[in-house]
C-alpha positions as CSV (number, residue, x, y, z in Angstrom):
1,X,91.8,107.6,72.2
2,X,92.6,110.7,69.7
3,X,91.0,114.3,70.7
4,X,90.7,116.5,68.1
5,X,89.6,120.3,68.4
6,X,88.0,122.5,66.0
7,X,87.7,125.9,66.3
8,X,84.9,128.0,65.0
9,X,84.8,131.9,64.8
10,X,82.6,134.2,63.6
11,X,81.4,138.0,63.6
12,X,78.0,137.3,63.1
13,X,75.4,134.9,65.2
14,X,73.3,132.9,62.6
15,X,75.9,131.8,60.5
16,X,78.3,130.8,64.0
17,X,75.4,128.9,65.2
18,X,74.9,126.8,62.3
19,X,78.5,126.5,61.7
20,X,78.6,124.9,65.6
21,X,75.3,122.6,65.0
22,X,76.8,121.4,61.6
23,X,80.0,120.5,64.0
24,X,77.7,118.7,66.6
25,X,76.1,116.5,64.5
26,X,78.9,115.1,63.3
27,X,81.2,115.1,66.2
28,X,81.9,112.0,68.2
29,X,81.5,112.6,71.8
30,X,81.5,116.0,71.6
31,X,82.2,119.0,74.6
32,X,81.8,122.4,73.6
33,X,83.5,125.7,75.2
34,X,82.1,128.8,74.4
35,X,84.1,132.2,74.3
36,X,83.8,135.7,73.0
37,X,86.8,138.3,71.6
38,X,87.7,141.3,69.8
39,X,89.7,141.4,66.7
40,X,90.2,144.6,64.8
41,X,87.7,145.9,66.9
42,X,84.9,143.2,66.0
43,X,83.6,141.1,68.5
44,X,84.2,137.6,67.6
45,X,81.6,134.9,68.7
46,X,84.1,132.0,69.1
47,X,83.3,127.8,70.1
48,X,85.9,124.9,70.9
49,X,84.1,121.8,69.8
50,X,86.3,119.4,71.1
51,X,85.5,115.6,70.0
52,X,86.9,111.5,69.5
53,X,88.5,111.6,66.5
């Protein structure tokens, strides 16, 4: 069985979580890791959707 992992950043909430629910919809089998970071001094809201491909 093949994994695949996408990675989804963004700066700002909305747009992060609907670019995650987009991902879970179509994601086989999906487990999702959640994490947070600062680049150039912006706090990143970051997910690891990691899914059959």
């Amino acid at each position: 069985m093949n994994r695949k992992v996408e990675v989804i950043m963004s700066e700002y909430v909305q747009p992060f979580e609907d670019q995650v629910n987009e991902m879970l919809v179509i994601a086989d089998n999906p487990k999702v890791t959640y994490s947070t970071g600062i680049y150039n001094g912006k706090l990143l809201f970051i997910a690891f959707v990691e899914c059959d491909a």
